[in-house]
N, C-alpha and C positions, 0 to 999 in steps of 0.2 A: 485593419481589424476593427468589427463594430464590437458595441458593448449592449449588453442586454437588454439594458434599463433605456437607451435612450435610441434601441431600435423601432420602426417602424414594422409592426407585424400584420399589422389591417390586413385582410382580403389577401395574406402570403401564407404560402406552405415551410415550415420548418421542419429538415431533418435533423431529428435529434439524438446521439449516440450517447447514451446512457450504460449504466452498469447494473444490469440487473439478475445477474450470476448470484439467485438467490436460493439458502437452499431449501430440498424438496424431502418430502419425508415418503412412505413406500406408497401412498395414498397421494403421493404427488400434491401433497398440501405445504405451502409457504410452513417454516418452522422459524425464520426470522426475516421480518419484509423490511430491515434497516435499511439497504442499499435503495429499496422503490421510495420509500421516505424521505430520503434525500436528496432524490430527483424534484420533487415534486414541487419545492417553489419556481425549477426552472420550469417547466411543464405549466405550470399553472398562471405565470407569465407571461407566458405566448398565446394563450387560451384567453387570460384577461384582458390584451393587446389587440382582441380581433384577429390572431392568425389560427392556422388547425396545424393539428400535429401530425407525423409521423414519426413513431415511436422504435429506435433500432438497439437493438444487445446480442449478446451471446449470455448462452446458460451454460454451463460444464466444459468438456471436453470430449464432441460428437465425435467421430470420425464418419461423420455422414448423417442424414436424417435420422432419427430417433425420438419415440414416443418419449422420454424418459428426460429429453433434452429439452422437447417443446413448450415454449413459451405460451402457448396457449393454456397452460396452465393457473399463468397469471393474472388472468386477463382481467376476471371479479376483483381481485384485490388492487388491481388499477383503476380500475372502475371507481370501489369504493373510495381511494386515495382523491381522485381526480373530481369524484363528486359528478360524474358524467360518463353516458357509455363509452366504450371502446371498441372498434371494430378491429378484427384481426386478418391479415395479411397469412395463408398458409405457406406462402412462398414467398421469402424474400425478393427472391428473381424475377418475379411475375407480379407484383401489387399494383402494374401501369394503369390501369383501370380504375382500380380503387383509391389512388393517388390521384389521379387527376379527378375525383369524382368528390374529394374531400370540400367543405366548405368551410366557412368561419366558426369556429368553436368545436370541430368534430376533429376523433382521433384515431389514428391508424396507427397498428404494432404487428410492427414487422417479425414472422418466425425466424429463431433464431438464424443468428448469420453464420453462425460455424458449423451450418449446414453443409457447407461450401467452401472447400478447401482455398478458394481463392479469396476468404477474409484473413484468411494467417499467411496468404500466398505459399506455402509448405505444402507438396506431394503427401500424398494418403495411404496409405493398403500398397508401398512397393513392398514385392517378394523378398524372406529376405537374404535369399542369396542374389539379390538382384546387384547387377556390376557399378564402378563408380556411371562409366558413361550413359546407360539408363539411367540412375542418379540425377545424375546432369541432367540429361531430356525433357526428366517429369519435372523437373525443379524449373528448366526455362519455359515448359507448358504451362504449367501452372501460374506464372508469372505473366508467362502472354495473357491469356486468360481472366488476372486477375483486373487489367484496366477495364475491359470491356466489365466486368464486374462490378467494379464501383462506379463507371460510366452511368448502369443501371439505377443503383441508389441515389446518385445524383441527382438524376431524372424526375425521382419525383417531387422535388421540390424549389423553393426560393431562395432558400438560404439556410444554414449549417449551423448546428450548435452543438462544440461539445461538453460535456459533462460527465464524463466517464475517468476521472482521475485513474482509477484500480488498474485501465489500459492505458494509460498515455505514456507510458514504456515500451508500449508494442506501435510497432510501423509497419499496422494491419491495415486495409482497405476504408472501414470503417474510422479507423480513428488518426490518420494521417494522410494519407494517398486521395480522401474524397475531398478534404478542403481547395486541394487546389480547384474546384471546379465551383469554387465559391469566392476568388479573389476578392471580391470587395459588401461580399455578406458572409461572414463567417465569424464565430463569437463564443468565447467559454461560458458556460454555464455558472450558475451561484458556487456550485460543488467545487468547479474548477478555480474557479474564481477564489472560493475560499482558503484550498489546498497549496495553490500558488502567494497569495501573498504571506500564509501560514511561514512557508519553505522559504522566504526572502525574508522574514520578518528572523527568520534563526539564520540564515545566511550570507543576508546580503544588507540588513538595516538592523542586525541587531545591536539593545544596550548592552552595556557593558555593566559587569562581566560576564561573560555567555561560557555556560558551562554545557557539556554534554553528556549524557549516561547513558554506554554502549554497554550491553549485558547479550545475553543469549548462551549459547550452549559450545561454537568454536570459531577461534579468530579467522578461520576460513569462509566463513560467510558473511564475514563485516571489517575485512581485511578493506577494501578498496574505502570503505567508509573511515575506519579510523584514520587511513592514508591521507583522505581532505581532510578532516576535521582535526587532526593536530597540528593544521597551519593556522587553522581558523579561530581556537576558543582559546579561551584561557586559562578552564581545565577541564581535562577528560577523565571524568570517573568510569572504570573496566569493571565490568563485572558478571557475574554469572562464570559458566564455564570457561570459557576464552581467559578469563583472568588468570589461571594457571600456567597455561601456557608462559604466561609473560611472567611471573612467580618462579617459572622454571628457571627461563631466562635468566634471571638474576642469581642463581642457586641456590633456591629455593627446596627443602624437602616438600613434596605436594603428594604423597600418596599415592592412593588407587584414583586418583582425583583424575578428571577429562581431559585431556591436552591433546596438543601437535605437534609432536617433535621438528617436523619438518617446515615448521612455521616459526621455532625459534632464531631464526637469523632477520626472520623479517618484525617480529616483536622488538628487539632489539633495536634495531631501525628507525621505527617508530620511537621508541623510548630515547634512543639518540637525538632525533628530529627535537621531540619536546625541550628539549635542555636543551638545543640550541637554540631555538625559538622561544623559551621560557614559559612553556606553557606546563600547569604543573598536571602531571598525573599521579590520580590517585587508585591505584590498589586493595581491595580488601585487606585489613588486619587482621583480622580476627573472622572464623568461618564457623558452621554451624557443620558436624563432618558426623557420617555416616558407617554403619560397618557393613551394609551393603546398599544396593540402590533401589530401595523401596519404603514405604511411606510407615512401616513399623519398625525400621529397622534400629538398632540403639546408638543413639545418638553423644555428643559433646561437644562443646566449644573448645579452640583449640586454634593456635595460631596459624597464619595463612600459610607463614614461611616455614614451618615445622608440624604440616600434617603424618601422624604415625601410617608406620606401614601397613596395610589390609583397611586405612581409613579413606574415604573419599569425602571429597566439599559439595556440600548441598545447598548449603545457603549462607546469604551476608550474615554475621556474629553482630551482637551488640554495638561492638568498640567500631564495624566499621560504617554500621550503621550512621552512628554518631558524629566520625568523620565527615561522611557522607552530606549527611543533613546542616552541617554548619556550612560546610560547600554551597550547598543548594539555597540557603535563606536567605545567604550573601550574594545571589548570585541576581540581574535582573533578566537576561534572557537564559532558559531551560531546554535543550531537546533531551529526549528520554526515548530510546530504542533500544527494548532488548531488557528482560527480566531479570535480576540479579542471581535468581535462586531458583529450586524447582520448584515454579508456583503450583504447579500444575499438584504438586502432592499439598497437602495441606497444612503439612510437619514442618515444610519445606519453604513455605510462602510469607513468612514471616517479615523478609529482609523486601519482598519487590513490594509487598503489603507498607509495608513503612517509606518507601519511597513515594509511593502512591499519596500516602499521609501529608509527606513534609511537600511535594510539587503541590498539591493544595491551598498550602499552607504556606507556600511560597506566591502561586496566584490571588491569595485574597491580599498579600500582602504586597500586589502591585505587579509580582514577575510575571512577563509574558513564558509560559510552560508551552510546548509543543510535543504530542505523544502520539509516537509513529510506528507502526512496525505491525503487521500481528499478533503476537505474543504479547508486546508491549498494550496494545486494544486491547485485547482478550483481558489482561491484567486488570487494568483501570475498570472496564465495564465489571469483569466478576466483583470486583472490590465496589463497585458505586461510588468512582471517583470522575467518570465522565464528566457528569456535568462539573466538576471541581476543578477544570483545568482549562487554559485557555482554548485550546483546541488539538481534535484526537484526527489523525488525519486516518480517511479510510482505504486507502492503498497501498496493503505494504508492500510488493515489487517495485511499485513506480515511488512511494517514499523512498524505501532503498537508495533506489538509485540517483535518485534527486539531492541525497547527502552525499551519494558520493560523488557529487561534483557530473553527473552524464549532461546531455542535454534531450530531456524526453520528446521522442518524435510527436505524441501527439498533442503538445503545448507548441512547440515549434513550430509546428502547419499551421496553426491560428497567429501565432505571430509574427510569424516572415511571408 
């Protein structure tokens, strides 16, 4: 594995796989160019280095060519980023011409690659009464198919760079399957680069005490997360809806409040785990509860373990706030995934709004804070705490899954 800074890019071609699944408004106009923006120290160091680019992504979810999907879209606001023209590629499959035709400081963007069923290697448009064994056929065609595929993008270049965190979960063409035809030029990008040591600096090098705050809306989509992370920290703050469930758990009155019945044996489990490991978890107290689920509806504080019936939990309460926040000041490393309350209503946003505050106010005061997830994004940037915090990672699938302990393919092709 080489390294960015101290590659040789003179007079080489670099394919670069980028994440620029950016979106589009009905005028087909960028409505937020975050993801092109964060490419662009890696792009622009290849460019300084004396190499030219070839620039590769996916836009949406095509199920084939589509005006709507096309990347040619972007191509002015790359331009302007990069501070230099861009030539565009209308066909992935076909840019051999334009690839070999590239010289020092010029740049090629490749139409998107999910053009082409053979970047996710997944069959397209089968019928759908179609049988398992068709199933099968198009699922092993498409997979023949798919080396000759990246064989192709390989081709046009010298050496490999990824940079696409938001995919390196997927063991697509583009972002795993092509390194190997780069064994000994192949290299992550600053993006990547940064997201990785971000995810080792809360994993695997953190100080102590590392605390984490898991929120979101049910313990079914951050089950396998909380699963690693209560071997790991020292305390796990729950919160948002998920926290009920584990409230229930314990026999808790909760309400018209969101839960999982059938996740009660596994909260449990987890709550066992930390007592035996001594790690402490912390619960809401105190909840901000509702008399229905909408952003006028009449509201009171009210305990977490003794929500009234026809009440549901909308948001963290003062007292658990308060909890919360002593947790967090004392704490020197931070991961934050997952909003404690419905930020999204504004009644409601109170409790992830103050979290927001104190991981702040925890990084000026020396903690390394890491904030990952979607929602959790979504929170910090609405609040203007981004730049407040040590680092906001931008992939929430491959965050996801990087807490809960996977090993993402497309970090793994760069370093094995």
């Amino acid at each position: 594995m080489k390294n960015i800074d101290s590659y040789d890019f003179s007079g080489k071609k670099a394919i670069v796989r980028v994440d620029f699944n950016v979106p589009l408004n009905d005028k087909f106009e960028i409505t937020d160019d975050t993801r092109i923006r964060a490419a662009v120290p890696t792009l622009k160091k290849v460019l300084e280095k004396g190499g030219a680019l070839i620039i590769m992504s996916h836009l949406g979810r095509p199920t084939g060519p589509a005006e709507k999907y096309s990347l040619r879209h972007i191509v002015r606001r790359v331009e302007e980023l990069l501070g230099t023209g861009v030539q565009f590629a209308p066909d992935c499959q076909k840019a051999q011409s334009q690839a070999a035709a590239l010289r020092s400081g010029e740049v090629l963007l490749l139409e998107n690659l999910r053009f082409y069923a053979e970047e996710e290697g997944k069959p397209r448009n089968l019928a759908e009464d179609a049988s398992e064994q068709e199933k099968k056929e198009a699922k092993a065609a498409v997979k023949a198919s798919q080396k000759e595929f990246t064989k192709v993008l390989a081709s046009y270049a010298d050496c490999y760079i990824n940079d696409a965190f938001g995919t390196a979960h997927r063991a697509h063409a583009s972002t795993a399957l092509i390194a190997s035809y780069f064994p000994e030029d192949k290299m992550f990008g600053y993006l990547m680069e940064g997201e990785i040591n971000a995810i080792d600096n809360v994993l695997k090098n953190a100080r102590r005490p590392l605390t984490a705050i898991i929120g979101g809306s049910k313990v079914s989509s951050k089950l396998e997360v909380l699963k690693n992370l209560v071997g790991k920290v020292d305390n796990l703050i729950i919160g948002g809806g998920m926290g009920y469930t584990f409230v229930k758990a314990q026999g808790g009155r909760i309400g018209n409040s969101l839960h999982e019945d059938d996740l009660i044996p596994a909260a449990l489990e987890i709550l066992e785990t930390a007592r035996e490991k001594g790690v402490n978890v912390s619960l809401s107290v105190e909840t901000k509860v509702a008399d229905s689920y909408s952003n006028d509806a009449a509201t009171q504080f009210v305990s977490t373990f003794n929500i009234p019936d026809g009440w549901e939990g909308m948001d963290a309460g003062p007292a658990s706030i308060a909890m919360w926040k002593k947790i967090i000041l004392d704490s020197k490393t931070v991961l934050w995934n997952g909003p404690v309350g419905v930020f999204e209503m504004d009644n409601f946003a109170g409790g992830t709004l103050e979290i927001a505050k104190t991981l702040a106010e925890a990084t000026a005061g020396g903690t390394y804070t890491l904030v990952g997830g979607g929602d959790s994004v979504a929170a910090v940037n609405r609040m203007g705490f981004a730049d407040k915090v040590s680092y906001v990672s931008t992939g929430g699938g491959a965050m996801l899954e990087a807490i809960e302990g996977k090993e993402l393919p497309g970090i793994a092709a760069i370093k094995n």
